[in-house]
N, C-alpha and C positions, 0 to 999 in steps of 0.2 A: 737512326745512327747505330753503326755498329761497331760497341770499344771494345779496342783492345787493351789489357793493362799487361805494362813490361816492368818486373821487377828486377831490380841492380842490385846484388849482394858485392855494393864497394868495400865494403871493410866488415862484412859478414850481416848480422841482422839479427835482432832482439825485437820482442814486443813492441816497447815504448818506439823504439830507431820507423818501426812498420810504421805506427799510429802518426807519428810527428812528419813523415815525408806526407801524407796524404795533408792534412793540415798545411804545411807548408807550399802545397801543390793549387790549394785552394778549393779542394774536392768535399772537405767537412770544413763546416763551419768549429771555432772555438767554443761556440753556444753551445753547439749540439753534443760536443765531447764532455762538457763540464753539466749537462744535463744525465750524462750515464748512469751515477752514482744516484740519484735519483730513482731512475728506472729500477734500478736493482737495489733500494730502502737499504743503502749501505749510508750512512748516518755518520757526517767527522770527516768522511775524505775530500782530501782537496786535489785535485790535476791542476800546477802550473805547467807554464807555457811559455818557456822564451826562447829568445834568437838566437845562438850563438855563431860563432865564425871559426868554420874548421877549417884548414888549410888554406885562409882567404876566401871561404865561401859563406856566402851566409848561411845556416839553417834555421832547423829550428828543430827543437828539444822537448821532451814533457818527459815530468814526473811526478810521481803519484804519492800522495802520503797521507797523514791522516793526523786530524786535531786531538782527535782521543778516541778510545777503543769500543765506542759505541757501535763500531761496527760489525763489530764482533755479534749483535744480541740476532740480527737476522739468519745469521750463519747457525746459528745455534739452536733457533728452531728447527732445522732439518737434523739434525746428530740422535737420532732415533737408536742409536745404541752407545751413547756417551757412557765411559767407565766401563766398557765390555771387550774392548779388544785389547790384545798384550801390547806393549809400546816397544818390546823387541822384534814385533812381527812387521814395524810400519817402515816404509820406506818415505822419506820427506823430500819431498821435489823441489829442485829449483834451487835457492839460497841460503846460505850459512848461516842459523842464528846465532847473535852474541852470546845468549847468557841464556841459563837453564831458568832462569825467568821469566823469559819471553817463550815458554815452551806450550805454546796453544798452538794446536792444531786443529785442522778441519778436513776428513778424509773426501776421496772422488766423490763417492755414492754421495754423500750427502751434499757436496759440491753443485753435483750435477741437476739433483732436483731443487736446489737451491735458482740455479740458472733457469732449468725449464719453468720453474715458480713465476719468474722476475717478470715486469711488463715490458721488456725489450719486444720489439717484435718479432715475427716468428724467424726471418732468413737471420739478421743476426744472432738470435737465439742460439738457432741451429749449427751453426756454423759456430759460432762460440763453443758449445756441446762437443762438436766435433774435434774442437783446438785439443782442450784438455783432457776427451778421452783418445789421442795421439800422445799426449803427454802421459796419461796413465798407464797406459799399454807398456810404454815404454821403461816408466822406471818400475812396474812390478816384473818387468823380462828381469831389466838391470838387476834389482837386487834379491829375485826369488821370493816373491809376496803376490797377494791377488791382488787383482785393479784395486776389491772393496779396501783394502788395507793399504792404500796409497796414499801419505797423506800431504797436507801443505800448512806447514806452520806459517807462523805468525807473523816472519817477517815478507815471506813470499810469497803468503795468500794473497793480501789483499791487493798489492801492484800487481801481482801475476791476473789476477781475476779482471781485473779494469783494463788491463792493458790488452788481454786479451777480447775484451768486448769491444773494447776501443776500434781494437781491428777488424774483428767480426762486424762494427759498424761500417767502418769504412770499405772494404769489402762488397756489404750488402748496396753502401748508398752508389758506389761506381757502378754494379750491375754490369759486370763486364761479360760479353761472349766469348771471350778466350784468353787466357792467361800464357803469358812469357815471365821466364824467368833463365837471367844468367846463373853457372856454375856458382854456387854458395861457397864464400870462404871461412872456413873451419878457425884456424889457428893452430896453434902446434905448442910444440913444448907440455910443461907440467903448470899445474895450478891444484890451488885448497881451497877444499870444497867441506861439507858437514860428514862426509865422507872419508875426509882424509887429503893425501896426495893423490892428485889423478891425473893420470893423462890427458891431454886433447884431442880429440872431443872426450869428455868424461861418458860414462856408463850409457847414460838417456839418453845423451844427444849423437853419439853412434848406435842406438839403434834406430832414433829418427831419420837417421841419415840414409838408411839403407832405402836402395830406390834410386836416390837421388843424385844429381851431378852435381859434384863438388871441383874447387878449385886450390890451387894452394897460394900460401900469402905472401902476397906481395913484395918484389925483392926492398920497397919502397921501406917497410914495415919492418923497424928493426929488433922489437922485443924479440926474446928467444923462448918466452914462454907467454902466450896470450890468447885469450879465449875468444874470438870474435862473432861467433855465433851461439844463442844460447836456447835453453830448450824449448823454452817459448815460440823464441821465432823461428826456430825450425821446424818446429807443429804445423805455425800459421802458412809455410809457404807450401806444406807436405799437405796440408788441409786443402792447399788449391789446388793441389794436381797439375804446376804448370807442364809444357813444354820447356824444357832448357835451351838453351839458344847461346848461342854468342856475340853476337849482333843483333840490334836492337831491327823488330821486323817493320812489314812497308805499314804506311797509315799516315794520319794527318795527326801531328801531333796536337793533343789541347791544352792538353796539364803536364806539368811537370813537379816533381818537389822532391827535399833533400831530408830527411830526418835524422838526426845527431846521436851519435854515442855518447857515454860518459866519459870515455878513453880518450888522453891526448897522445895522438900517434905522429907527431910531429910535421912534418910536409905533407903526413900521408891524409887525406878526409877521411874522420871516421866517421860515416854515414853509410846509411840506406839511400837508393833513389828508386819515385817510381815514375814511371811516362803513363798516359792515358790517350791511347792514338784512337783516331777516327779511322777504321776503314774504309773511307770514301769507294775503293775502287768498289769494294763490296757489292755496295749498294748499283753501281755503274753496272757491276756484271748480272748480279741477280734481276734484270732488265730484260738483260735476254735470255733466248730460249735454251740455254743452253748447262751444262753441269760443269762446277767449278771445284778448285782444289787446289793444294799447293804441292810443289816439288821442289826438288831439291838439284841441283846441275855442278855435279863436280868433274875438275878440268883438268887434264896434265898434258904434256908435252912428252914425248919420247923419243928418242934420235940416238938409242945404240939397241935395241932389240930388233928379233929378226922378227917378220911377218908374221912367221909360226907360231912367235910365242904371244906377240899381242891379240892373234885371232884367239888364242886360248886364254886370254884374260879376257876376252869381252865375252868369253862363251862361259867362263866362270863366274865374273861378276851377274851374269845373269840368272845363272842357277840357286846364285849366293841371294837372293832376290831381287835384282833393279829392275825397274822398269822400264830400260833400254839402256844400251850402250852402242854408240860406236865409234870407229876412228874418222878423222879427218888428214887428207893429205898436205902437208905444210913443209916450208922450211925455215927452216930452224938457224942457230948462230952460224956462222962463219961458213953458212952457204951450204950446210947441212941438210940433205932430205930426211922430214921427222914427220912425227903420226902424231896428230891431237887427239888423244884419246876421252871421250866425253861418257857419264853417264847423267842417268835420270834416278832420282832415289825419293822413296816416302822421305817426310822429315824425320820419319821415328826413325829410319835405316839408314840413313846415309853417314853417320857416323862409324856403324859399324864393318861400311863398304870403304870408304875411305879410306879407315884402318888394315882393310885388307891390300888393297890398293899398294900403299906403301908402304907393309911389308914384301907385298908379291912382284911389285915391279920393278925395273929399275927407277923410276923418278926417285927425286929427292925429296921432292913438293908437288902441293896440286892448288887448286883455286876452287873455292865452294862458291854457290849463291842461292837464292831462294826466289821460286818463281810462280805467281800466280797464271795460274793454266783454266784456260776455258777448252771443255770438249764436248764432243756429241754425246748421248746418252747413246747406251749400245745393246743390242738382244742378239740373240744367239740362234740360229733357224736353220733345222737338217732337211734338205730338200731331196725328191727323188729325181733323179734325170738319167739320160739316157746310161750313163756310164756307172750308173750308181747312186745312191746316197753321199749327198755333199754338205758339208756344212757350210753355212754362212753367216758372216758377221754384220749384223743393219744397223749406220747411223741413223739417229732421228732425236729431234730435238726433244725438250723435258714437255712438253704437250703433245709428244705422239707423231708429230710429220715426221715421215721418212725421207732421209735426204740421201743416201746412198749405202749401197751393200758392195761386200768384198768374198768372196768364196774363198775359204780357208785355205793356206799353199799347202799343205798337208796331206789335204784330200785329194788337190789337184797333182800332186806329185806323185800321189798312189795310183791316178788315172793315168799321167804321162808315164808309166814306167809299164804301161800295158801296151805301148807300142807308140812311134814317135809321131803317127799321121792322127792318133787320139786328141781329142781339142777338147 
């Protein structure tokens, strides 16, 4: 079986939001979450776990806290240079502590081999490894410090640190072959942070974001100032490297689940979602003999350009790079002759062709979709013949049969232009 996991940023995404959709999906057991703190000889923490009901939905919620500060003693054997670094050089990730008495910290470096220490196994390990050094990079850009000088106090170490394993768990136990994720939504306005007044996305969580496709909130969502993503889980979904999408892709679905915020956004669900689809066709195609892939098929209608100029947009969009475009003859409203102008685009390009599209055309609108494509595997072979050196294009299946060849028109047009009786 081959899954795919589709990530939903509904109302943005934080650690804990990641962890509790997969739980609520039914993908991790509650055992195996409340077993972490364990793995990592973190001593006093407890993960609940309950249901709550967001905008009529049910979810489900986790949070992380701790009986007493025993957990503090494992963390501590890694601080191989406590008392050595200036505390105006540290930059403190993540959350605002109350009071300069809660002012423990524990920097990346010793974080990290704190992590690589733990009995987690390796893929989650690694991928945990990975969350927080995204996190690191980011707030020593943000505040002008080295990673090693990055630190995570006392109220944010240790939910940051579980929550983050939590997901590196879940993660690893899906084993997914391909990741989707919808546009991330950010939040706007202003918020306080240990920083100060900041903007949304603060410092970390705009440079996380770079890369990424984001979306804006919700006209549903009416705070004017609210954080809905934060730097955790913008690590965790930068750590995947999905594909961004807008629609959720083809598969069978098997799982589903919702994980909860702390925010009540009114009507609006503040949750995460994730899907865990089957690609059945997958498995149908890689049957036969043949190579597969996905495209992209964007559509428009056009019914007041002349000839002239749509032959020049399918001659642009193609240099722009599709993989084909062309018109179809139609008519259109009120008895109109129109051109259905169709292209072919990678998934990673077809945003950027569409965008040109309608800037460059007259349409108003176009219509996307995404299409599993079976083709021949193909080589490339310059043959000598009477008129010259020809190139030719050979299908043949992924075991080598050759099922058909095409001589390049290129070639053949440099031959016909040497006289019309040449064949």
């Amino acid at each position: 079986m081959s899954r795919i996991l589709f990530l939903e940023s509904v109302a943005g995404v934080a650690g804990d939001m990641f962890a509790a959709s997969f739980v609520d999906a039914g993908l991790v057991s509650v055992a195996e979450l409340l077993d972490l703190p364990r793995q990592l000889a973190l001593e006093g923490v407890q993960i609940d776990i309950t249901r709550p009901t967001k905008a009529t939905m049910r979810t489900t919620h986790i949070n992380v806290g701790w009986k007493n500060e025993s957990w503090k003693k494992p963390l501590a054997a890694f601080d191989h240079t406590h008392g050595g670094r200036q505390a105006a050089g540290h930059s403190h990730a993540n959350i605002t502590h109350p009071s300069a008495a809660e002012h423990w910290h524990t920097h990346y470096s010793e974080l990290d081999r704190f992590l690589g220490a733990s009995a987690l196994d390796d893929v989650t390990k690694t991928f945990a490894r990975k969350v927080f050094r995204l996190i690191a990079e980011a707030e020593a850009e943000a505040h002008g410090v080295t990673i090693e000088d990055v630190a995570f106090h006392e109220v944010g170490a240790v939910d940051s640190i579980v929550d983050v394993v939590m997901a590196a768990f879940c993660v690893a136990k899906v084993g997914a072959s391909k990741v989707y994720a919808t546009p991330v939504k950010i939040g706007r306005g202003l918020i306080k942070i240990e920083h100060g007044t900041q903007p949304v996305p603060p410092p970390a969580s705009a440079r996380l974001m770079v890369g990424m496709s984001v979306a804006r909130v919700p006209e549903a969502i009416t705070r004017e100032n609210v954080e809905l993503s934060t730097p955790t889980g913008l690590a965790i979904i930068k750590a995947l490297t999905p594909e961004f999408v807008n629609s959720a892709p083809a598969g069978v679905v098997q799982a589903q689940g919702m994980g909860a915020g702390t925010m009540d956004l009114g009507t609006f669900p503040n949750v995460f979602r994730v899907t865990v689809l089957d690609d059945s066709g997958a498995a149908a195609r890689a049957a036969l003999p043949f190579e597969t892939d996905e495209v992209v098929e964007i559509c428009c209608n056009v019914d007041d350009e002349t000839s002239e100029r749509t032959a020049w947009t399918v001659e642009q969009l193609l240099e722009l790079g599709a993989l084909d475009a062309w018109v179809t003859p139609a008519v259109g409203k009120k008895g109109r002759v129109a051109m259905c102008l169709s292209v072919l685009a990678e998934p990673a390009r077809w945003q950027e062709l569409a965008d040109w599209l309608l800037r460059s055309s007259s349409t108003f609108g176009l219509r996307h979709r995404r299409w599993d494509r079976l083709k021949l595997a193909r080589r490339f072979e310059t043959r000598d013949t009477a008129q010259g050196p020809v190139r030719y294009k050979v299908g043949l299946t992924t075991d080598g049969k050759v099922l058909k060849e095409k001589a390049e028109f290129e070639d053949l047009r440099a031959i016909w232009k040497k006289g019309p009786a040449v064949k």
